[in-house]
C-alpha positions in Angstrom: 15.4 29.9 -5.3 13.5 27.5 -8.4 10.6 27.4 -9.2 8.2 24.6 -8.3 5.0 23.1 -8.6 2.4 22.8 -5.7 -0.2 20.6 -5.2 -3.1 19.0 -3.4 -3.6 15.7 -2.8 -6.5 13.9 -1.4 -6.5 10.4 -0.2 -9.9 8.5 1.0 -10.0 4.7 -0.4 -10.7 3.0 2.8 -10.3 4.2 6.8 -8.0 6.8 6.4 -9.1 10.5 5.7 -5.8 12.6 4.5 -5.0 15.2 2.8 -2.2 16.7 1.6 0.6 19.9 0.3 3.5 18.7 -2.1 5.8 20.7 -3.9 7.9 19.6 -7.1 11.0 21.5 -7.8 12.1 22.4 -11.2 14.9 19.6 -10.5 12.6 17.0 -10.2 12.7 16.9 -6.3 9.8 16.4 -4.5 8.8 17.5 -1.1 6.1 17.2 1.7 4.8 20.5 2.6 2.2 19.3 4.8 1.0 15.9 5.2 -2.4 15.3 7.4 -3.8 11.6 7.9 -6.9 11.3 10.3 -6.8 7.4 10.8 -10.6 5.8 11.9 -9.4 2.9 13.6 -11.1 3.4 16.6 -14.6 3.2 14.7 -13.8 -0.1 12.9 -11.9 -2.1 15.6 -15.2 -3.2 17.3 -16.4 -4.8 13.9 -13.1 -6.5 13.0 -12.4 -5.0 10.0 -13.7 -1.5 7.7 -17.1 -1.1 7.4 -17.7 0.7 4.4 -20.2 3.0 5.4 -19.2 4.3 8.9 -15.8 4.9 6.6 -17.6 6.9 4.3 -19.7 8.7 6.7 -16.5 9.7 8.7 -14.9 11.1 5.3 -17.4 13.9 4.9 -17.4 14.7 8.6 -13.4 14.8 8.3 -12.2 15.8 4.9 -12.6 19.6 4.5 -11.1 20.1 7.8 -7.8 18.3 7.0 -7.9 19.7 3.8 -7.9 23.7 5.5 -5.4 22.4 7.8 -2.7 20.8 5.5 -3.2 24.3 3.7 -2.4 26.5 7.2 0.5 24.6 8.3 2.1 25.4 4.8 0.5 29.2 4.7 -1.1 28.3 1.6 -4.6 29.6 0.4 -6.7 27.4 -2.2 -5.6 29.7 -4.9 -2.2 29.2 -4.7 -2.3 25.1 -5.4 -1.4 24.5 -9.1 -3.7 21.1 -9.6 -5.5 18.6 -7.4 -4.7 14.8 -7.7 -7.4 12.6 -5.8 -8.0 9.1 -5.2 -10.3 7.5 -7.9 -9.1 3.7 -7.1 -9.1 1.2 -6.4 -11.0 1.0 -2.6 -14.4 1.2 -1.1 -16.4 3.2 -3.3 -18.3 5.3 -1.1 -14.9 6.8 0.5 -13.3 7.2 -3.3 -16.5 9.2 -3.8 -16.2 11.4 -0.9 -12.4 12.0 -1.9 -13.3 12.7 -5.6 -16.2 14.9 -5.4 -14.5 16.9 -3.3 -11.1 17.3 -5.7 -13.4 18.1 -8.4 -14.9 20.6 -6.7 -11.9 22.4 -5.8 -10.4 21.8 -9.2 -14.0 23.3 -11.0 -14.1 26.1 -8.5 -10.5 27.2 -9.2 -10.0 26.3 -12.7 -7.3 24.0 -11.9 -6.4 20.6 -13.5 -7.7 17.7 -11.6 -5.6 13.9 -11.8 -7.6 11.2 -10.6 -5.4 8.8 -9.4 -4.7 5.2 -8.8 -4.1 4.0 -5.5 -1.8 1.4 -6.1 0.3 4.0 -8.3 0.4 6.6 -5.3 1.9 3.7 -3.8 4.5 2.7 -6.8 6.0 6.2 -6.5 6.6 7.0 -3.7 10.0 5.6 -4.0 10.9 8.3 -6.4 9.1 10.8 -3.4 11.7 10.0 -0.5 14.4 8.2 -2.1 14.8 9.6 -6.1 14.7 6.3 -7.6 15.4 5.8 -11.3 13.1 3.8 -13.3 12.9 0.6 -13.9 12.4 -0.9 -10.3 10.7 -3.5 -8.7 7.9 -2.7 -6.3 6.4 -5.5 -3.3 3.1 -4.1 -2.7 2.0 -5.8 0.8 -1.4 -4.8 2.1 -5.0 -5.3 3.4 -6.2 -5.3 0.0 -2.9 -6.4 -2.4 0.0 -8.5 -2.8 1.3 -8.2 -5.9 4.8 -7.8 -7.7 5.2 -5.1 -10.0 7.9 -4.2 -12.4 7.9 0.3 -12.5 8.6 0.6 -16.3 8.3 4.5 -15.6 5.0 6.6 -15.0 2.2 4.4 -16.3 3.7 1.5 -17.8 3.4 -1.2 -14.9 3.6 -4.6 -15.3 2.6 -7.3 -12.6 5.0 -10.2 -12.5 2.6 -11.7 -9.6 0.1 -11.4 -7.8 -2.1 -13.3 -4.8 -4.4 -16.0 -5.6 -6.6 -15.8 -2.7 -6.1 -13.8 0.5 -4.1 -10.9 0.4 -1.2 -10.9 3.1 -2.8 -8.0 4.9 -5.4 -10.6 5.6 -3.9 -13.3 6.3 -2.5 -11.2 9.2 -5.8 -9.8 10.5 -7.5 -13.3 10.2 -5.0 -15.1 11.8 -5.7 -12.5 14.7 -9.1 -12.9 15.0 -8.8 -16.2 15.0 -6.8 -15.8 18.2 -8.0 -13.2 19.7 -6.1 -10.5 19.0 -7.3 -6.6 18.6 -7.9 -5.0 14.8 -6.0 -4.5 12.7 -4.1 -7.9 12.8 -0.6 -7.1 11.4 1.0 -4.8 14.6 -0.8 -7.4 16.8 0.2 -10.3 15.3 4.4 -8.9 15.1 4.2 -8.1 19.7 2.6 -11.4 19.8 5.7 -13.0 17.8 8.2 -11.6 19.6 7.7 -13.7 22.6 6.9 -17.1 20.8 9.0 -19.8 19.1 8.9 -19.4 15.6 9.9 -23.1 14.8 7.4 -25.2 17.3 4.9 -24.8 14.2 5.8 -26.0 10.7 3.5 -24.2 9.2 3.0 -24.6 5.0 4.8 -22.6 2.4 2.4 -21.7 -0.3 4.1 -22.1 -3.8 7.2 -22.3 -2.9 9.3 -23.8 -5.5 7.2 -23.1 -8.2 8.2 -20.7 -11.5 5.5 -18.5 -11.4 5.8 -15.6 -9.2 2.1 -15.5 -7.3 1.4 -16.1 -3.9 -1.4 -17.5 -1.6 -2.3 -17.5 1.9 -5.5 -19.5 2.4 -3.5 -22.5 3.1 -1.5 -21.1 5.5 -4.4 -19.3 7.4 -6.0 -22.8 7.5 -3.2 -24.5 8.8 -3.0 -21.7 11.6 -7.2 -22.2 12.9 -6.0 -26.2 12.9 -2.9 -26.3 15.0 -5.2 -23.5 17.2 -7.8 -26.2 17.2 -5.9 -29.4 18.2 -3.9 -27.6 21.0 -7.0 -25.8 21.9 -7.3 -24.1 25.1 -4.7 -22.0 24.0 -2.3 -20.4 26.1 -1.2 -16.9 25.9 2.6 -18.3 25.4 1.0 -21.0 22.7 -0.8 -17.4 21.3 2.9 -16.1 20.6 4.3 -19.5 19.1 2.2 -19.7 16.4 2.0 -16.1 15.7 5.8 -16.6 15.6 5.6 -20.0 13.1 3.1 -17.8 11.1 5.7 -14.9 10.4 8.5 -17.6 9.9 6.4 -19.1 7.2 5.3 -16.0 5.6 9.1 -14.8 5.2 10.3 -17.9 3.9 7.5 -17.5 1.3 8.6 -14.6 0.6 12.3 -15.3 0.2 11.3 -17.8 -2.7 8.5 -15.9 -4.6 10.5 -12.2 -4.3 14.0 -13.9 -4.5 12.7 -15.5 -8.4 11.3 -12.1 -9.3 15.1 -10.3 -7.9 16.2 -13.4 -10.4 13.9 -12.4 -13.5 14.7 -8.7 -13.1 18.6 -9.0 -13.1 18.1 -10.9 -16.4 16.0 -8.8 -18.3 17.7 -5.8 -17.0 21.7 -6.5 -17.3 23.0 -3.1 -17.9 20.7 -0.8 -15.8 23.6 1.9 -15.3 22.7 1.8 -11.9 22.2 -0.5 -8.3 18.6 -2.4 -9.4 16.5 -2.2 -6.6 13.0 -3.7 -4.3 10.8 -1.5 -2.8 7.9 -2.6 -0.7 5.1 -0.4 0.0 1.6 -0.7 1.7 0.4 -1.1 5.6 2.0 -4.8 6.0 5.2 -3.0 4.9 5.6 -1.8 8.4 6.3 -5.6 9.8 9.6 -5.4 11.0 10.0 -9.5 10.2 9.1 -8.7 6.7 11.4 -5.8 6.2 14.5 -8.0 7.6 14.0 -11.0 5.4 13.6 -8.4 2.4 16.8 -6.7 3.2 18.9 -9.9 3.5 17.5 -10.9 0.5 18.2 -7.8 -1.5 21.7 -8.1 0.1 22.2 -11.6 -1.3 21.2 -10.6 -5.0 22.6 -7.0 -5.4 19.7 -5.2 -4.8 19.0 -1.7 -3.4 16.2 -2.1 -0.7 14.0 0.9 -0.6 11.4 0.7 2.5 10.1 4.6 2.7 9.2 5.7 5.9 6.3 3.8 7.7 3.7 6.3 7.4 4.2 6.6 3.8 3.9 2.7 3.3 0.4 3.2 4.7 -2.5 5.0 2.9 -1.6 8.9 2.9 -2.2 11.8 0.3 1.3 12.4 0.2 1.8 10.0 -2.3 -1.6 10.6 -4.2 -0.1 14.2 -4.5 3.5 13.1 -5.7 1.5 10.9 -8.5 -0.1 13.5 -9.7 2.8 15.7 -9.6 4.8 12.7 -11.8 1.6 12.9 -14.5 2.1 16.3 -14.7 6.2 16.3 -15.2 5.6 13.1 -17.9 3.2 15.1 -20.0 0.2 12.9 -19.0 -3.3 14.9 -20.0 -5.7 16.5 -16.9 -8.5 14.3 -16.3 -11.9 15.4 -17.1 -14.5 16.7 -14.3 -16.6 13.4 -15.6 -14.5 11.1 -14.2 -15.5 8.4 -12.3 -14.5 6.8 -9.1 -13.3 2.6 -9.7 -13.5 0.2 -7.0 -11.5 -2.3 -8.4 -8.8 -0.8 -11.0 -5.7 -2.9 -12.1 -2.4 -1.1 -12.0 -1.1 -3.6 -15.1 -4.9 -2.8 -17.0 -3.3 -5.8 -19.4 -2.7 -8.4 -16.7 -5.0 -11.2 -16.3 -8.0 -10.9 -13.9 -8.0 -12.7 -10.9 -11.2 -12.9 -8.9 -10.3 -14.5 -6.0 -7.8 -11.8 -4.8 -7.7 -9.9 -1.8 -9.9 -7.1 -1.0 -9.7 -4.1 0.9 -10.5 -4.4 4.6 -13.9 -4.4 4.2 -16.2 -6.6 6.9 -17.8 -9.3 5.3 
């Protein structure tokens, strides 16, 4: 048997509390040990959305009990973990602070190295987690919070090739239900609304389409949904489903354009990879079955490898915090210091431009 790595990760950037056990093998294979995830959607669904405090609050009730159990379902004591990696960004800052502190402590207390990690990199290697992926890749990060497209040079060299102008897609999705009347979060109710409706009674707008740059927006489109609510209004249950149907119809063949351009870009700066190239798409909108469809028959129709990990590893988990650290370590990347400090807003591409108006992450207004 090799030898591996083992460590603990610790995930708390919005309203889930998790915690985790992975193990890197001298091969460079990773594996879940023990992966716990404690989800507060019950105490945000009244509010519509994540309200920062309650969140926080329910991360130190939560934390050190998922952390004791993700260590007893792998027989693992405290002292046998090799580093912590926690979430320092980006997300509400109250929850990164619970998360932090508490990885610090351990790390301090055990004389361990600490990695304070990106969210958004948790999510751009998890790829590498389930599926080995060589670098360079392309990642579609679709959530509450982000939409961006991201070229994975290799651990810590990103690059985003495009990004959302206004409303993240997540958003879109959960303002569109609130708008009709649908239950929090917006993206699961949204899809079982669809399913019964007529996706073409609605010609709904696609944002950029057609353009060269590869950002996106969704403002328009959410607009265009309130106003066909309003002129048909009363709505029906079976007008409900149409337009949540129209709304996924435009939103995929969005996508088809701005991903299908990026597919494009990457095939011509990377001719010769040596291997298939390939999309991954990661984050909580990742789990729309509509979405995943129109990426894989557009990976299909460019020679690309589509790489969806499994659903509850597109969502916010330490799994993924843990594999990051886990990569630092294997790339040589430095510990960070005990000093370090928690970032609500912290660009994966630190040298792309800054955008104000994009999405943010659940929180109620």
């Amino acid at each position: 048997m090799g030898s591996f790595l083992r460590i603990l990760g610790i995930e708390t950037s919005c309203d889930e509390t998790a915690a985790s056990i992975v193990l890197r093998h001298d091969d460079g294979r990773g594996e879940i040990a023990a992966d716990v995830v404690l989800s507060q959607l019950d105490e945000h669904s009244a509010y519509g959305g994540v309200v920062p405090e309650i969140a926080a609050r329910a991360h130190v009730e939560a934390l050190d009990t998922l952390i004791d159990e993700a260590l007893a379902r792998t027989s693992t004591s405290l002292g046998d973990i090799d580093a912590v990696a926690a979430t320092a960004g980006p997300g509400l800052i109250g929850g990164l602070i619970v998360g932090l502190m508490t990885g610090k402590a351990i790390a301090r207390a055990l004389s361990k190295p600490l990695y304070a990690i990106n969210h958004l990199e948790g999510h751009a290697l998890t790829a590498r987690l389930t599926d080995g992926l060589s670098f360079p890749y392309l990642m579609l990060l679709v959530s509450g919070g982000h939409t961006q497209l991201v070229l994975v040079r290799a651990v810590g060299r990103y690059e985003r090739w495009g990004t959302t102008i206004d409303d993240a897609l997540g958003e879109a999705f959960d303002k569109t239900a609130k708008l009709l009347g649908l239950p929090y979060p917006g993206g699961p109710a949204v899809e079982r609304a669809a399913a019964a409706g007529d996706p073409k009674r609605f010609d709904f707008p696609r944002p950029l389409v057609g353009e060269r740059r590869l950002d996106f927006s969704f403002s328009g489109l959410k607009t265009a949904v309130r106003q066909a609510a309003e002129t048909i209004a009363p709505v029906t249950e079976q007008d409900i489903s149409d337009i949540c149907a129209s709304f996924q119809r435009a939103i995929s063949r969005t996508l088809d354009d701005r991903i299908g351009r990026g597919l494009a870009r990457f095939s011509a700066e990377f001719p010769a990879l040596g291997h298939p190239p390939a999309l991954v798409v990661a984050g909580g909108v990742a789990a729309n079955l509509e979405l995943r469809r129109t990426l894989q028959t557009l990976c299909d129709r460019h020679g690309f490898r589509f790489v969806a990990p499994p659903l509850r590893l597109c969502t916010d988990n330490a799994a993924m915090i843990a594999w990051a650290g886990l990569e630092r370590m294997a790339a040589g990347f430095a510990a960070d210091p005990l000093d370090v400090q928690p970032r609500s807003r912290w660009p994966l591409d630190s040298s792309a431009e800054v955008r104000i108006g994009h999405g943010k992450r659940g929180a109620k207004a």
